[in-house]
C-alpha positions as CSV (number, residue, x, y, z in Angstrom):
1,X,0.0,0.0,0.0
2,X,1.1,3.8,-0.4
3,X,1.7,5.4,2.9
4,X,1.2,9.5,2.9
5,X,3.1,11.5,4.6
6,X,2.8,11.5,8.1
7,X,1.5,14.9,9.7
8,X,3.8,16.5,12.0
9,X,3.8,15.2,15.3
10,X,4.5,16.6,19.1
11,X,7.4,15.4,20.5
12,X,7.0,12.2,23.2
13,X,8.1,14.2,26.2
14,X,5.8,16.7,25.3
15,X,2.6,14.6,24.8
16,X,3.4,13.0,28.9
17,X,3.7,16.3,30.0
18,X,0.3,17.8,28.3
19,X,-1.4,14.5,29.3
20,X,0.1,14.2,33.1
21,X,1.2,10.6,31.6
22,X,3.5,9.6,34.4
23,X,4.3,6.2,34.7
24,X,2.2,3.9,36.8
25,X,3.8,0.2,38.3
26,X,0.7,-0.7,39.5
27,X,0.0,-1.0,35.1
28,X,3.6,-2.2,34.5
29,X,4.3,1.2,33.0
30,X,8.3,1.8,31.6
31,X,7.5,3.6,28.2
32,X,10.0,3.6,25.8
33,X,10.8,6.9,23.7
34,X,13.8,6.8,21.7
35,X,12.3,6.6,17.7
36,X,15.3,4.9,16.7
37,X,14.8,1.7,19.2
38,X,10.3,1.4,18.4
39,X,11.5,1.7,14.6
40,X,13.5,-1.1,14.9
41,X,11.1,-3.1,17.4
42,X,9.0,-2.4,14.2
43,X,11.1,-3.5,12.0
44,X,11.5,-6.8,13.8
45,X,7.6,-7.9,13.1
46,X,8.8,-8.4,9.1
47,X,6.7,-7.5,6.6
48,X,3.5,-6.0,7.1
49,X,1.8,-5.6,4.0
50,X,-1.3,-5.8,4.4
51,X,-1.3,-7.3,7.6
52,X,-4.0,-6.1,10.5
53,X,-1.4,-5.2,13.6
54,X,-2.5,-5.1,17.2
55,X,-0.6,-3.4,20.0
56,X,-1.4,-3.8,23.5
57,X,-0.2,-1.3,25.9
58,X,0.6,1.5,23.6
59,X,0.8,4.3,26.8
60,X,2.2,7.6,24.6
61,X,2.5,6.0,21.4
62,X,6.0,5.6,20.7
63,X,5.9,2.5,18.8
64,X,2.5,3.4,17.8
65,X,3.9,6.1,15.8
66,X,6.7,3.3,14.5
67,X,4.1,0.8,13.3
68,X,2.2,3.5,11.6
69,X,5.3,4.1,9.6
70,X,5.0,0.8,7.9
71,X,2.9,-0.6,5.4
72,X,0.6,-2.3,8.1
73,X,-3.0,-2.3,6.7
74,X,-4.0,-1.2,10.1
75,X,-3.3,-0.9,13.5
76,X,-5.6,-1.8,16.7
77,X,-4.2,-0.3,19.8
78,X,-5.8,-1.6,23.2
79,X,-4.6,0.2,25.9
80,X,-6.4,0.0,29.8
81,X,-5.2,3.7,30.6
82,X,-7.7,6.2,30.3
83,X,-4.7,8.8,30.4
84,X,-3.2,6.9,26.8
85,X,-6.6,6.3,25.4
86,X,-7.0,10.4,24.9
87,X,-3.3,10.6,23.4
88,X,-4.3,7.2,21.3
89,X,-7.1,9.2,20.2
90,X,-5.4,12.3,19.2
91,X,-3.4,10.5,17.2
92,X,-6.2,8.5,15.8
93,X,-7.3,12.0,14.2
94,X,-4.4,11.3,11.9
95,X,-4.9,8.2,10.5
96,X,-8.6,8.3,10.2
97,X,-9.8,4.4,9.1
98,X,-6.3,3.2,9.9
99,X,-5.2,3.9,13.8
100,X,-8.4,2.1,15.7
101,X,-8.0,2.6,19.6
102,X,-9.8,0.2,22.0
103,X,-10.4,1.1,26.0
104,X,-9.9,-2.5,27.0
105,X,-8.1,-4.8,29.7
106,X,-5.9,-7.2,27.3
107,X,-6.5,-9.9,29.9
108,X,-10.1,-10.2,29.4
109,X,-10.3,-9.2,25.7
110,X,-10.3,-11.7,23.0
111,X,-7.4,-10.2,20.0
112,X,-8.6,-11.8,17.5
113,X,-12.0,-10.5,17.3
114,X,-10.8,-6.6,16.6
115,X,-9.6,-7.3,13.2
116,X,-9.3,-10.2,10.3
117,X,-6.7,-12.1,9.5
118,X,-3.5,-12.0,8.9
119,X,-3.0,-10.0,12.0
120,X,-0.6,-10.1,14.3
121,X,0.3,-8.9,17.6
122,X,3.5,-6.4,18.3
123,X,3.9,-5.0,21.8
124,X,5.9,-3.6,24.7
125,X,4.1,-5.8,26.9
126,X,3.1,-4.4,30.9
127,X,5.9,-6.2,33.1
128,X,3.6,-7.0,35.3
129,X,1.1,-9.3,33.0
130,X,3.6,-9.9,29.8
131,X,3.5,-14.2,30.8
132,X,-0.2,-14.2,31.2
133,X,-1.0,-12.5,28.4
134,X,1.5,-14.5,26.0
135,X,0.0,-17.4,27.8
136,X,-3.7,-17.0,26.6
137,X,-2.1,-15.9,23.1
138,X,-0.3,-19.1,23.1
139,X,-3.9,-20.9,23.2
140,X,-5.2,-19.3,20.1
141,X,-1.6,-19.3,17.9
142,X,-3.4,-20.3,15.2
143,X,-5.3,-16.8,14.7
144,X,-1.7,-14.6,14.4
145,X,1.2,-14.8,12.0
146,X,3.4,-14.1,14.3
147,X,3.3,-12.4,18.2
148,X,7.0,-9.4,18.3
149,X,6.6,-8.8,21.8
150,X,8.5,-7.1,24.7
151,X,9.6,-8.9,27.8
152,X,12.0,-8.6,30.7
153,X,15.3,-10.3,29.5
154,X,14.8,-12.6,31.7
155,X,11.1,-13.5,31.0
156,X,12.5,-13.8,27.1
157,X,15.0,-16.4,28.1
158,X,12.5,-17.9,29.6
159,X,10.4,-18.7,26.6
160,X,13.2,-19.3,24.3
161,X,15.5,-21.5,26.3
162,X,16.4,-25.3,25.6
163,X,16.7,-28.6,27.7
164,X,19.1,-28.5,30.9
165,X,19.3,-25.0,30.7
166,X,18.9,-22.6,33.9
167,X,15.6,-20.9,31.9
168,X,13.9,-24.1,30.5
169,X,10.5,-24.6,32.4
170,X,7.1,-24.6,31.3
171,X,6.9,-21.3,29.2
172,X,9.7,-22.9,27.0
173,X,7.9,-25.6,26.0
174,X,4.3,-24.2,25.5
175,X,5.8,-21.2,23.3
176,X,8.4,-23.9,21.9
177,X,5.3,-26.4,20.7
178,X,3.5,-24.1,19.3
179,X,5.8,-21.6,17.8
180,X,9.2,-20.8,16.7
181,X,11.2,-18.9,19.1
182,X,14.0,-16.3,19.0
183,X,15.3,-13.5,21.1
184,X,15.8,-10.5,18.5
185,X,16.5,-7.7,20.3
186,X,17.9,-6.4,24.2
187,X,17.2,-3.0,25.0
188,X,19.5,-1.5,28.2
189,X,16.9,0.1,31.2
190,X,18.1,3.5,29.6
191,X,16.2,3.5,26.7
192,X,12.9,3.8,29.0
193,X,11.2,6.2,31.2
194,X,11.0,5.5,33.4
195,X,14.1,3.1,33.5
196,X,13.6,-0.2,34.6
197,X,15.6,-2.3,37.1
198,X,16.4,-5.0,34.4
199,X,17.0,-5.4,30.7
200,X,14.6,-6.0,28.2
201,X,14.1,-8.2,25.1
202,X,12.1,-8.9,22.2
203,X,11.1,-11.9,21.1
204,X,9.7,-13.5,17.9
205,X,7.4,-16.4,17.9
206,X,6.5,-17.5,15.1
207,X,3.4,-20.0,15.1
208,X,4.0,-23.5,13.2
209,X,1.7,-24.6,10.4
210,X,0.2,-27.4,12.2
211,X,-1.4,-26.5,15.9
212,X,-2.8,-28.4,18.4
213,X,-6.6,-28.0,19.1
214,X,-8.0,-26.4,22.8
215,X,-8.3,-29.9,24.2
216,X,-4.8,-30.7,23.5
217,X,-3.3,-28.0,24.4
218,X,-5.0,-27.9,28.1
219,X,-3.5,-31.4,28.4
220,X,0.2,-30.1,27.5
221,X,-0.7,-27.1,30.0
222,X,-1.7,-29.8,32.6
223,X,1.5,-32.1,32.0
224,X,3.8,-29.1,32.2
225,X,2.4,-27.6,35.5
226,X,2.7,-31.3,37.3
227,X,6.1,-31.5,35.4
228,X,8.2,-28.3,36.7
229,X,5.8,-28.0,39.7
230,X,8.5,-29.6,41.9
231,X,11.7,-29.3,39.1
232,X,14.2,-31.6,40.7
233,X,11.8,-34.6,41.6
234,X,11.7,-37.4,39.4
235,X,8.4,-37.5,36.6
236,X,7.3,-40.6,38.5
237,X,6.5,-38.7,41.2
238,X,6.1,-35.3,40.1
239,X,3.1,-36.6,37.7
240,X,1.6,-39.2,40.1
241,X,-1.3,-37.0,40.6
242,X,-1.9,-37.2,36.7
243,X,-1.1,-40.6,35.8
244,X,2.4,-41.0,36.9
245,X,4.1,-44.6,35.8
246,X,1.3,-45.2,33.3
247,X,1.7,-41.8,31.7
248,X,5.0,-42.0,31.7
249,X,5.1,-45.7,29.6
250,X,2.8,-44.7,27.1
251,X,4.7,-41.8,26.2
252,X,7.9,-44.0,26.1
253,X,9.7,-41.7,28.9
254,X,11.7,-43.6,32.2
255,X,10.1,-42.4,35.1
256,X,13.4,-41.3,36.6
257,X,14.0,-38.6,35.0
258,X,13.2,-35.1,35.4
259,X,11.1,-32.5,33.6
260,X,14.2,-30.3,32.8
261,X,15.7,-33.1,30.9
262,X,12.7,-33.5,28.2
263,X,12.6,-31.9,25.3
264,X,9.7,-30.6,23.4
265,X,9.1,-34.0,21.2
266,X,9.3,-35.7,25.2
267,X,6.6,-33.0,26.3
268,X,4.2,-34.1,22.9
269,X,4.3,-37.3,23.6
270,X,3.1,-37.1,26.9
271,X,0.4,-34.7,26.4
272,X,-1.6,-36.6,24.0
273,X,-0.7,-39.9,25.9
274,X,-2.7,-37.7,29.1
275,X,-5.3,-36.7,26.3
276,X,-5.4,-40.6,25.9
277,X,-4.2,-40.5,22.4
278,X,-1.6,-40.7,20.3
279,X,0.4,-38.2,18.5
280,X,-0.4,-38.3,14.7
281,X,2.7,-38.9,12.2
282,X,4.7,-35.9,11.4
């Protein structure tokens, strides 16, 4: 599509101070600013023509204003701030039928409803709710192209890290099954306001062809949660409440080893052995 020039726009700083935008942690609040760094963050999501974006937590609209520099067919901000949703809606003024703004708590909305497909999701995610909401987003993978998304460093090691590894747990392997995984980016606490304790990364996960359907994938969510709840016991024991030795046979795993040790092939086999099935051929 042909983009027209943007219209000249108020400097970030400016916009917090006209709007009394200050940062909240009770919302997860750091917002980042620099143009360079929400270009890029941008610029990590891949093509976007003709692609339906959502961003969820936009606060001042710095990578609002990055998104809407690319060829994106639209862009869905939901933001829970009343404070944001009148700067989202200035700006909105701009890009009449292309910048739609939604007053909405991400953790009780369903995406995929606010615009058709292909869409996907690219966010500096609230701290405080980044796992949840990647989580529920996980569920559905099969609605979004692909999910660019903001986390603490730590959190984004977290989702992308492999077998006997400090970070490999459950989020590994539920973004793992149903996606491919990849740190892209680390930002330094400097580059937000306000700064952070930590650093920050962003990930890609890019969901596979083939997913698994709702019943499935609440088995997997069931066999990870008895799996890491107690890391360093042994699966015979640490899935006893869901099967245990029996489980563990017909998914062809030795009940004395331990979750950290599987890999996500392991963790397939067991969840459709607890859906009482098993896994088609590849």
């Amino acid at each position: 599509m042909t983009l027209s020039a943007p219209p000249p726009r108020e400097s970030l700083r400016d916009v917090i101070a006209r709007h009394g935008l200050d940062a909240r942690k009770s919302l997860g609040q750091h917002f980042l600013l620099d143009p360079g760094i929400t270009a890029r963050i941008a610029g990590m999501a891949g093509r976007l023509d003709g692609v339906n974006v959502v961003e969820v937590g936009p606060g001042p609209g710095g990578l609002t204003r990055a998104l809407l520099d690319t060829p994106a067919a639209s862009l869905t901000v939901v933001e829970v701030d009343a404070r944001a949703i009148v700067i989202m809606n200035e700006l909105a003024a701009s890009y009449p039928r292309r910048l739609h703004v939604v007053e909405a708590d991400a953790m009780r909305r369903d995406l995929t409803d606010l615009c058709p497909a292909p869409r996907q999701i690219v966010a500096n995610l609230p701290y405080n709710v980044g796992t949840p909401l990647l989580i529920g987003w996980l569920r559905q993978a099969s609605q979004w192209a692909r999910l660019t998304l903001m986390f603490q460093l730590e959190v984004a090691e977290r989702i992308c890290a492999t077998p006997d590894s400090d970070h490999y747990g459950r989020l590994a392997v539920l973004s793992q099954w149903v996606a491919r995984c990849g740190i892209v980016m680390t930002i330094p606490p400097g580059a937000f306001s306000p700064p952070p304790k930590v650093q920050s990364a962003v990930v890609n996960l890019i969901p596979h062809a083939h997913q698994p359907d709702p019943a499935l994938f609440r088995a997997m969510e069931q066999v990870t949660a008895a799996a890491f709840g107690q890391r360093r016991k042994m699966l015979r024991g640490a899935l006893r409440g869901i099967g245990g030795e029996a489980l563990l046979e017909a998914a062809g795993i030795a009940g004395n080893r331990r979750a950290e040790t599987l890999d996500i092939a392991d963790f397939d086999r067991l969840a459709h052995a607890h859906l009482g099935r098993q896994p088609s051929a590849s």
